[in-house]
N, C-alpha and C positions, 0 to 999 in steps of 0.2 A: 504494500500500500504506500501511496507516494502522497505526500503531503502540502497541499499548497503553502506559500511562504504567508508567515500573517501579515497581513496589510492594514498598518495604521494609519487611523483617521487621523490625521496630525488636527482637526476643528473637534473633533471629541475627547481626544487626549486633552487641551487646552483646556478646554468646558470643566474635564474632572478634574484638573487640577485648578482651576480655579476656585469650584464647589470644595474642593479639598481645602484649599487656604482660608475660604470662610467659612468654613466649618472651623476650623481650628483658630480662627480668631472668634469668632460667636462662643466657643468654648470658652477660651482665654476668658473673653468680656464675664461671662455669668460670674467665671471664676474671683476676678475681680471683686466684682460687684459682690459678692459674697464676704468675701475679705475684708472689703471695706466698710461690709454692715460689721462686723468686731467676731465672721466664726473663722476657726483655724480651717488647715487647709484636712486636716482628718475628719471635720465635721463636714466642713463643705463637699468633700469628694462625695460620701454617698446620697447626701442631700440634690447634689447634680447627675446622680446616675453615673456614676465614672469611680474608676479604685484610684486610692489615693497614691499608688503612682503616676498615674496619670495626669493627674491634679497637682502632681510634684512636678511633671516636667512642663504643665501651661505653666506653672510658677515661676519656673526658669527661662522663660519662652518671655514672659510679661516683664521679666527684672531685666533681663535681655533688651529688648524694647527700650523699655523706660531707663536704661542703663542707670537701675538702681543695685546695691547687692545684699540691700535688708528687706527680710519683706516689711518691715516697719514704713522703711524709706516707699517701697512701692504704694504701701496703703494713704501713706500722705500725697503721693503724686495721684492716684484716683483720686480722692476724699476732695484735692486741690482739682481737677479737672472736671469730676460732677458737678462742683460747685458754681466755675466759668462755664461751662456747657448746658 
């Protein structure tokens, strides 16, 4: 059996990774926004449906970002941006 080669849609590749990256920022954000109401990030993980590894690497994803390296420091840069937005 001979196999044709796969042929990618390089306009649906694009599309998923676009859906990919907001997804992964819509995450990031609730994460946030959780944080900055005052729960940790082991309360918030299940609360958002997600294990708190995962909720450990948006954290690093969002300090990243905001090139903070506490999450104290990140909570103040939300807290400061919901406030102007």
């Amino acid at each position: 059996m001979v196999r044709k080669p796969l042929r990618l849609d390089v306009d649906q590749l694009v599309l998923r990774l676009h859906q990919t990256v907001q997804d992964a920022a819509l995450a990031e954000s609730r994460l946030a926004r959780r944080l900055a109401a005052g729960c940790t990030v082991a309360r918030a993980a299940p609360a958002l449906g997600i294990a708190v590894s995962t909720a450990r690497r948006h954290l690093k994803a969002l300090m990243a970002k905001s090139r903070t390296h506490r999450q104290a420091d990140l909570v103040a840069v939300v807290g400061l941006a919901s406030r102007a937005g």
